[in-house]
C-alpha positions in Angstrom: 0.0 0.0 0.0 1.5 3.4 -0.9 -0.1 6.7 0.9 0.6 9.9 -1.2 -0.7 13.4 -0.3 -2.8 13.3 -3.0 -4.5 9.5 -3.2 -3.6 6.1 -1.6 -2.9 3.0 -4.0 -3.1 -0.3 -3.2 -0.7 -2.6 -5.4 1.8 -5.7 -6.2 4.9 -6.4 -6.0 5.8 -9.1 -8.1 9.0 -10.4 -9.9 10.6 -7.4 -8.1 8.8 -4.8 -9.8 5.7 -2.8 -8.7 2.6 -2.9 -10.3 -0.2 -0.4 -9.5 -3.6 0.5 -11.7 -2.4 4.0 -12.7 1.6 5.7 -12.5 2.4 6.5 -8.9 5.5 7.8 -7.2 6.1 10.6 -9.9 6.7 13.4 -7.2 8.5 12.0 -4.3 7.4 15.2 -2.4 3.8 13.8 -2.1 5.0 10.7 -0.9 4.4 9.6 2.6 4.4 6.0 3.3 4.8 2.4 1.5 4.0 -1.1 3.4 5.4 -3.9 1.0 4.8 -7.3 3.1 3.5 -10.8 2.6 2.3 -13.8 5.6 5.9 -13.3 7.7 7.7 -9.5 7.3 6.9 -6.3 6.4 9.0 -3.7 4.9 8.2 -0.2 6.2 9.4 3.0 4.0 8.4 6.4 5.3 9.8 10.1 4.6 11.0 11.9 7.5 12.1 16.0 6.8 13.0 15.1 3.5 14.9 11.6 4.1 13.5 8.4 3.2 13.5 5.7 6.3 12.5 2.0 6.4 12.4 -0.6 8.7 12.0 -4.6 8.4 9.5 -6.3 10.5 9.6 -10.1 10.9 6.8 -12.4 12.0 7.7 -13.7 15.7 11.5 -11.9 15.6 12.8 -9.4 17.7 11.3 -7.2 20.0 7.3 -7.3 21.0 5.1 -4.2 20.1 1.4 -2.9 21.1 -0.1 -2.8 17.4 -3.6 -1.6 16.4 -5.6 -2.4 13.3 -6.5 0.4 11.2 -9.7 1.5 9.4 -9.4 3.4 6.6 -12.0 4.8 4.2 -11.3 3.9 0.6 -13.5 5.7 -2.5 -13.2 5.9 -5.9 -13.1 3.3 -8.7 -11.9 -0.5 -9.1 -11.7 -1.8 -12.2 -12.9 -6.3 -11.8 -9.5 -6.9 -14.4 -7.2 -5.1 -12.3 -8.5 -7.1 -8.6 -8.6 -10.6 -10.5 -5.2 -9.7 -11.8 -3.8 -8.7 -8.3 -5.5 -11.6 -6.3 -4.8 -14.5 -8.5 
């Protein structure tokens, strides 16, 4: 999931590439966030005054953490070709 200033997009990383429905991440300044992860880690990439961070989280590793789910309101338009392609 990446979080711009402008829209948040919801894609695939596959064969190391990104896949998304429309171009994202043409103007690092409205970046905010990314969460790439699968069923054991979860890489983190956030921009802090102007520098990029990330972190690597790993299933059952490390330290523990208090954690929350989050609800977020999505709108706007899903194409059935696009979900079919990114859930199968």
């Amino acid at each position: 999931m990446l979080k711009e200033s402008n829209e948040v997009s919801v894609g695939l990383y596959k064969n190391k590439d990104f896949i998304f429905k429309n171009e994202v991440l043409q103007n690092k300044d409205l970046f905010i966030d990314m969460r790439i992860f699968n069923n054991e880690k979860e890489l983190y990439i956030w921009k802090s005054k102007g520098d990029f961070k990330n972190r690597i989280r790993i299933d059952n590793e490390g330290k523990e953490y208090d954690f929350y789910d989050e609800e977020l309101l999505l709108w706007g338009e899903i194409k059935l070709k696009m979900m079919e392609f990114l859930w199968n």
